[in-house]
C-alpha positions, 0 to 999 in steps of 0.5 A, spaced: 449 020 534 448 015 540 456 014 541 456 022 543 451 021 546 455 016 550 461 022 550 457 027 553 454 024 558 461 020 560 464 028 560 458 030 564 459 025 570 466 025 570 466 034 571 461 032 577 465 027 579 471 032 579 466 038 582 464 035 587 471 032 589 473 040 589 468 042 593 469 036 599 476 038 598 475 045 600 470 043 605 475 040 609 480 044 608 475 050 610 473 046 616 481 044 618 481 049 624 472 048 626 471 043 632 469 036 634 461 035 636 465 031 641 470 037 643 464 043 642 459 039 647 465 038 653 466 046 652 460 047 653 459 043 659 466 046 662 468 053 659 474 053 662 477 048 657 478 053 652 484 054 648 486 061 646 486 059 639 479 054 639 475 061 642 479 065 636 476 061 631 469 060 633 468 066 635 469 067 627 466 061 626 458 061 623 459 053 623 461 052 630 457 058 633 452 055 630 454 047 632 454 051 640 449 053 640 446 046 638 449 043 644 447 049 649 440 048 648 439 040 647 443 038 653 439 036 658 441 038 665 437 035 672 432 038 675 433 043 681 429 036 685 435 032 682 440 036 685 437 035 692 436 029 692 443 027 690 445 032 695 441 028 700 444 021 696 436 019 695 437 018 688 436 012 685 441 006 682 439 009 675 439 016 677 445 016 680 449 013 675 446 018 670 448 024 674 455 021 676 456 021 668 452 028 667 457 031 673 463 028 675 465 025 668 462 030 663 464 035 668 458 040 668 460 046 671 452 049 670 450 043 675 456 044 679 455 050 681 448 050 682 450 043 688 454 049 691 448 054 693 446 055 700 439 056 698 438 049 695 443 046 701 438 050 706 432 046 702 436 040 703 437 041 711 430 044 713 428 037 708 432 033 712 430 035 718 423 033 717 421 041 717 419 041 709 414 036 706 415 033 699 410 038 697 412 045 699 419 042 698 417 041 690 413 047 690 419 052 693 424 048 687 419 049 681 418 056 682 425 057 682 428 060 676 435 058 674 441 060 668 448 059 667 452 065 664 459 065 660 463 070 660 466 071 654 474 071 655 474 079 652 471 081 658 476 083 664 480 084 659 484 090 656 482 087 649 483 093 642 477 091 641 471 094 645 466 088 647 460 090 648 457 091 655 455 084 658 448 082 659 445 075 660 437 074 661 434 068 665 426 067 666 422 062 669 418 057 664 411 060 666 414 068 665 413 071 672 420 071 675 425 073 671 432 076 672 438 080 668 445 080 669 448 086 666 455 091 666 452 098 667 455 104 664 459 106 670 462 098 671 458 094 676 454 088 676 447 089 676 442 084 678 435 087 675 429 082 678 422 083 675 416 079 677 409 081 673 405 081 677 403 087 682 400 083 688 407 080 689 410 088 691 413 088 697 416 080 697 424 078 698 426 075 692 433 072 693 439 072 688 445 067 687 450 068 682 454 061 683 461 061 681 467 056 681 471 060 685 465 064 690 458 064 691 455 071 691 447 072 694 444 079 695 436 079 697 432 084 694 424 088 696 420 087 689 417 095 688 410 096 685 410 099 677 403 098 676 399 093 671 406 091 669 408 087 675 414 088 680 421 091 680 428 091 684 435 092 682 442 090 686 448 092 684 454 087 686 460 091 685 465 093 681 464 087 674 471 086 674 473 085 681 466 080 681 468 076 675 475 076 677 471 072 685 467 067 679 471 065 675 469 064 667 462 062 669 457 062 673 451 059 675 444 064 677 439 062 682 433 066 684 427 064 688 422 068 693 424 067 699 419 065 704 
């Protein structure tokens, strides 16, 4: 009794040993095609890496897409106030190195394109100048909201599948200021910008879109709508021919404009 005993367990771990040897071999071999974490994270810092060929298999792919959208919400990225103050080179020796390996050797095109907004470089001059106190300078910078869009590589394009139309949403920590870059039904890009509060009726907001190749800014008047805050719209143009300005992605910067 004891010997098929010995058996039947002996049976047993060899048939779960060869279970899981299966299933490890058709794990690999299901994920033969999927990307690298180091190779997702350099992606989602540089979208123009992409292959033709990795932008097929994780767009159909639950386990990458679900490792990309790890890496776009945990990577940490500088703060507005960093940017300037490594536009100004007032960075500290630690600070500097950390941002050389965030922008120059990752490659962080998010980062890279927001260096290139007018309305930050224009803080960094009146700072400079000894025009803007420390305070105000924060202020103006905290209030800020920022995003980075990508655009998928169907848009633009005469795919066979139709996409549908392109939207991408930015709000402020605190839910005041917020935007909505969008394809309308007749083909322009729309910059819908909300604030919720009434009193702020009357005030510029500034929008920035950042891209590789362009910079696009457009200053809106927020509208009353009552108890639910302030409104303005902005039409860009044409979303083709304003993609084709950008480039794959684009950084969006909104401020009020004081």
């Amino acid at each position: 009794m004891d010997d098929k005993k010995i058996d039947l367990e002996q049976e047993l771990k060899a048939s779960y040993d060869l279970n899981i040897k299966e299933l490890e071999k058709q794990y690999l071999q299901e994920r033969k095609n999927c990307l690298l974490p180091s190779r997702a994270r350099e992606l989602v810092l540089n979208p123009s890496l992409w292959k033709k060929e990795e932008r097929k298999h994780a767009d159909n792919c639950p386990h990458c897409t679900s490792m990309l959208k790890i890496f776009e919400s945990q990577i940490e990225h500088p703060s507005l106030l960093i940017l300037l103050l490594w536009i100004l080179k007032r960075l500290k020796p630690n600070e500097c190195l950390a941002m050389e390996y965030h922008v120059e050797e990752s490659n962080c095109q998010r980062c890279k394109h927001l260096l290139q907004s007018p309305w930050l470089r224009s803080i960094a001059s009146l700072f400079q100048k000894g025009k803007g106190t420390k305070k105000y300078v924060q202020e103006r910078l905290s209030n800020a909201v920022v995003g980075y869009m990508q655009f998928p590589a169907t848009v633009g394009t005469f795919a066979s599948k139709k996409s549908k139309p392109f939207q991408y949403r930015a709000m402020h920590t605190d839910k005041i200021l917020s935007v909505v870059i969008r394809e309308s039904d007749e083909g322009e890009m729309i910059g819908d910008v909300r604030c919720s509060k009434e009193k702020c009726a009357g005030k510029k907001v500034r929008v920035e879109i950042l891209g590789k190749k362009k910079q696009i800014e457009a200053e809106v008047v927020l509208k009353s709508i009552g108890e639910q805050g302030c409104v303005a719209k902005y039409s860009f143009g044409s979303f083709y021919k304003v993609l084709s300005q950008l480039g794959k992605d684009a950084a969006v910067l909104v401020s009020f404009v004081e």
